[in-house]
N, C-alpha and C positions, 0 to 999 in steps of 0.2 A: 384811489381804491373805489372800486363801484360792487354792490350784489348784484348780481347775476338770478333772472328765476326762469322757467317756464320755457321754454321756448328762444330764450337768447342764446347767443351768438360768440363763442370766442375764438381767435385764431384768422379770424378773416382776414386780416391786413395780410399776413405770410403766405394764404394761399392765395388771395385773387393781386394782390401788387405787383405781382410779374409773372408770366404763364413758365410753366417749368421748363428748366435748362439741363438737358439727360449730363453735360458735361461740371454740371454741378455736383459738389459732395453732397452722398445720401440723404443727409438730413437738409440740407439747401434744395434738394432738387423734387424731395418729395413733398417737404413740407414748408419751409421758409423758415427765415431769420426770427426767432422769436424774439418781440415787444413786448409780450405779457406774462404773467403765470398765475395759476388759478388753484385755490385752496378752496375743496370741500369743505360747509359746516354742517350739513349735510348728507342722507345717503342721497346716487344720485345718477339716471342712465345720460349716455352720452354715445352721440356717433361721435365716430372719427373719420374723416374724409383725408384721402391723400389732394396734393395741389394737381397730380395730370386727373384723376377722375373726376375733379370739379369742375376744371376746364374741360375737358372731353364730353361732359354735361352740360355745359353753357353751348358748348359746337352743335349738339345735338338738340335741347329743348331749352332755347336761353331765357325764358321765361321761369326757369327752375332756377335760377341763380340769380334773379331780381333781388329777389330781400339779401342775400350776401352783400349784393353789391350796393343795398341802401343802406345797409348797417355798415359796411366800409367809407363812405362817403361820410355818415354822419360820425361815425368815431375821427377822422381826420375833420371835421369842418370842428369836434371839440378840442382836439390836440390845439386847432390852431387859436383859438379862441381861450384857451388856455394859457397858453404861450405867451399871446397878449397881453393877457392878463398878469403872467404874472412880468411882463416885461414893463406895465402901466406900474406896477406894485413896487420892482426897483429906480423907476423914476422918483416916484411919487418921496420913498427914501432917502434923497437925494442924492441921484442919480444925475447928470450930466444931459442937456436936450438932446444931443445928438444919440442916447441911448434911448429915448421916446420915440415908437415906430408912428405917433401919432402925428408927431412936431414936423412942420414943412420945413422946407430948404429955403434959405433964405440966400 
C-alpha cells in the first residue's frame, strides 16, 4: 500500500503495457487489466485518460508521455525488487536453495 499525493500517477501499467487492441473487450481495450485500486482519504480532482488517447498522444508529442512511461518503469523495477525480497524472506524461513533466486547453480 503506498499514499498517493500531488501530481502522482495511477493506472499506468494498464494503459502504457500494451497499445490498445479495438478487438479487445471495452474495458480491456480502453483501459487495461487492472493491478491496482485506489481509495480517497481525501477530497480530490483527477483526470482520466483512455489507453488509444494516450498512445495517439505519445504518436503525436512523445515527449508528453515521458514521465508516464518513468513512473511505469520505476513501479515494475519495485514489483520486481519486491518480489525479491520477499522471495530472500521465504528462503531465509527455511526455504530450500533452490527456492533462493540468489543461489548459483552448482
Amino acid at each position: 500500500m503506498r499514499t498517493l499525493g500531488p501530481g502522482d500517477v495511477v493506472g499506468e501499467m494498464a494503459v502504457l503495457a500494451s497499445p490498445p487492441d479495438p478487438l479487445e473487450p471495452p474495458e480491456v481495450a480502453e483501459g487495461g487489466l487492472r493491478t491496482a485500486s485506489v481509495v480517497a482519504t481525501s477530497p480530490m480532482r483527477l483526470i482520466g485518460l483512455f489507453k488509444r488517447d494516450v498512445w495517439a498522444l505519445d504518436r503525436r508529442e512523445p515527449f508528453a508521455t515521458q514521465r508516464l512511461l518513468a513512473v511505469l518503469g520505476e513501479r515494475r523495477a519495485q514489483g520486481a525488487r519486491r518480489a525479491l525480497s520477499e522471495q530472500r524472506g521465504q528462503y531465509e524461513q527455511g526455504g530450500s536453495p533452490d527456492s533462493d533466486p540468489l543461489a548459483g547453480s552448482a
